[in-house]
C-alpha positions, 0 to 999 in steps of 0.5 A: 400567110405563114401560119403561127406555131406553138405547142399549145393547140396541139396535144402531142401525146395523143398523137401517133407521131414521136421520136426515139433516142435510138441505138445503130449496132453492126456486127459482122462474123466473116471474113473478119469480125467487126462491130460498131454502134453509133447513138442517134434519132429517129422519128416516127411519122404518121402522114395524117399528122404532118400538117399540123406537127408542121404549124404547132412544133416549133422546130419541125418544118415539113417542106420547109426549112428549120431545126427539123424537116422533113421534105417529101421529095426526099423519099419520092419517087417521081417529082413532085409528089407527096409521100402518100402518093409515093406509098399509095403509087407503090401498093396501087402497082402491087394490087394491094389496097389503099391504105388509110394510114401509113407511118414513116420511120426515118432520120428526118434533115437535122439543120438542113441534111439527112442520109437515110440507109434505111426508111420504113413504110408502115401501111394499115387498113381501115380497121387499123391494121398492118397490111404492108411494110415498105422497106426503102434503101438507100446508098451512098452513090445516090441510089435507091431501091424499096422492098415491099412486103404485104400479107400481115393483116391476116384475119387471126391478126389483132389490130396492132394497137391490141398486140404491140409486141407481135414481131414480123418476120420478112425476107428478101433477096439482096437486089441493090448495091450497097456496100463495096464490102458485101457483094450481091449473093445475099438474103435480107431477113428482117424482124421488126416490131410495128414502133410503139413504147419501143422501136426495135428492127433487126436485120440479118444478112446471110451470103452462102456461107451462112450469117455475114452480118446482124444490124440492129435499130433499137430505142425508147418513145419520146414525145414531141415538143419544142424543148424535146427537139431543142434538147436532142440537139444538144445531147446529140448534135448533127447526128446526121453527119454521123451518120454519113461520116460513120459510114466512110469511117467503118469502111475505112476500118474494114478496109484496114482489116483487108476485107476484099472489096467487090466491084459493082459491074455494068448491072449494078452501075446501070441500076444506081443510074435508075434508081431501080426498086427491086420489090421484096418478097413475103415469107409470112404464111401462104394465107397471109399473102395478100398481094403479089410481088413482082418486079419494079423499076422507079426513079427517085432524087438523086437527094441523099436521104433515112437507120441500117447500113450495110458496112 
């Protein structure tokens, strides 16, 4: 039996679950110069949470049809699993231990549809603090690759309820193809703020001939309710189908602007083909280390599916 939903059992402001009226900006400085900024949504889930957001807010589905959902095989790697088996896999492979709370950053579908470019995993430990962050892109040719980053649960480091605004400094080598309009020798740097009252993520990307690009990924806490999510959207409507749309219009202006396009070659084709995930490598201090990273190969849906894309 389907159970019955309301907002009234559940107090939605004690949770750790919200959403954020967000802001995209890109700005690319070479070989011409190009920026745009698109206004959408994204939520903040904490996967303990789920079952519940999903019988009490009307409007939300996890795994099922409504205003809002979000569907597990969406992020997954391998049919059939849940997105906790998804992250615990991903740490399990890395020798990292299993996290007791992970939070996932994403755009979930709005009327029956997502494209995600960019979801972030967030894992903490038993005492609440962030030990991995688990980057995951995503491409409009059905590809799909994360990048994942340990070593922030130092023993200097206060859990992150304690330090809301202490910002986190990664970097990783670019190992999957995006944009025809970006090739493949470029390094991701990113800065990002565990999400709190605030969502903020940077993200650099530099080729050899320095700064090619900053995204950014900016918004302000909301809480969850029925009239919250009815409200979105109606001040912004399908901004999902923004996003994807967004996409091809921004390609289609660079384009204009003559900005050559690279072709991706037997490699790159044959990874969008696996569905490859090239994991990410740490640049926090040597003692922050707490896993090694290494090389991973993981199949995922061909679903289009979460907040930076490279144009």
């Amino acid at each position: 039996m389907q159970p019955t939903r309301s907002d009234q059992p559940l107090d939605l402001q004690a949770y750790n679950s919200r959403w954020y009226y967000s802001t995209v900006m890109h700005h690319r400085v070479q070989p011409v110069d190009h920026r745009f900024t698109y206004q959408v949504a994204t939520f903040l889930f904490d996967l303990a949470e789920l079952a519940q957001l999903d019988r009490h807010l009307t409007g939300f589905g996890w795994n099922r049809a409504a205003l809002f959902s979000l569907y597990d095989a969406d992020y997954v790697a391998e049919a059939g699993q849940s997105l906790e088996q998804h992250v615990q896999q991903l740490l399990q492979q890395q020798q990292c231990p299993v996290a007791s709370r992970i939070e996932l950053l994403c755009m979930p579908r709005h009327l029956g549809y997502s494209f995600n470019p960019l979801s972030i995993f967030f894992c903490y430990n038993d005492q609440d603090q962030l030990f991995a962050t688990l980057y995951q892109v995503s491409n409009t040719f059905g590809g799909r690759h994360v990048y994942v980053v340990s070593g922030q649960a130092l023993p200097d480091l206060a859990p992150i309820a304690e330090a809301p605004s202490r910002a986190l400094r990664h970097q990783a080598q670019k190992s999957f193809f995006v944009s025809p309009f970006i090739n493949m020798q470029c390094q991701y740097k990113f800065r990002i703020a565990p999400p709190q009252a605030q969502l903020k993520v940077l993200i650099r990307l530099e080729d050899d001939n320095g700064l090619l690009l900053n995204a950014t990924l900016t918004g302000k806490s909301q809480t969850f309710s029925r009239w919250a999510l009815l409200k979105l959207s109606l001040t912004r409507p399908l901004f999902n189908y923004k996003v994807i749309i967004g996409i091809h219009w921004e390609a289609l202006r660079l384009w204009l602007k003559k900005v050559p396009l690279v072709k991706r070659n037997a490699q790159e084709k044959a990874q969008a083909r696996t569905r490859s995930a090239t994991l990410g490598q740490d640049v926090s201090p040597p003692k922050a280390q707490v896993c090694p990273m290494s090389n991973r190969l993981h199949r995922s849906p061909s679903t289009a599916q979460s907040p930076a894309k490279e144009s």
